[in-house]
N, C-alpha and C positions, 0 to 999 in steps of 0.2 A: 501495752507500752504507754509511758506518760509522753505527752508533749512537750514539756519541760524543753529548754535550749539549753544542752550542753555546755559547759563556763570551765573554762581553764585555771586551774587555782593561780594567785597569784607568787611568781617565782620572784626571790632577792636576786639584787645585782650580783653577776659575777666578777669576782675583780681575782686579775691574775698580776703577775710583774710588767705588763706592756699593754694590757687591754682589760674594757670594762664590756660586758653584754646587759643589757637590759630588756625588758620586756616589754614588748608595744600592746597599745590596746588593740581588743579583739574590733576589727572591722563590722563591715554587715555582712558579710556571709560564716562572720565567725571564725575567722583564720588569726588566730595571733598570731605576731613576727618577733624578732627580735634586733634590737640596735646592737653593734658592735663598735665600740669606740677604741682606736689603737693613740696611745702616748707612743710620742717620738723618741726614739733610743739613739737616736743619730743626729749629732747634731751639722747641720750645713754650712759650709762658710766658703765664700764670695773665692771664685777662684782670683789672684794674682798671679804676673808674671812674673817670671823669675829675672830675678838680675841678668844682663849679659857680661860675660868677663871683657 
């Protein structure tokens, strides 16, 4: 067996309609992760009260 250190190819972004995943680098024990970024599909707006009759 070679001693060589195992290397994770490197993967593209994934991009869907509300989220991006990306690829983190390999740490030191060799574990790569992955970032998950979500766009907002909702947009928020400041509650008001309503008139009283």
């Amino acid at each position: 067996m070679s001693e060589q250190k195992k290397s994770r190819p490197k993967v593209p972004d994934g991009h869907s309609r509300f989220c991006v995943t990306r690829q983190k680098q390999p740490n030191e024990k060799g574990y790569v992760g992955y970032d998950v970024i979500w766009e907002e599909f909702q947009k928020e707006v400041p509650y008001q009260t309503p008139k009283r009759p």
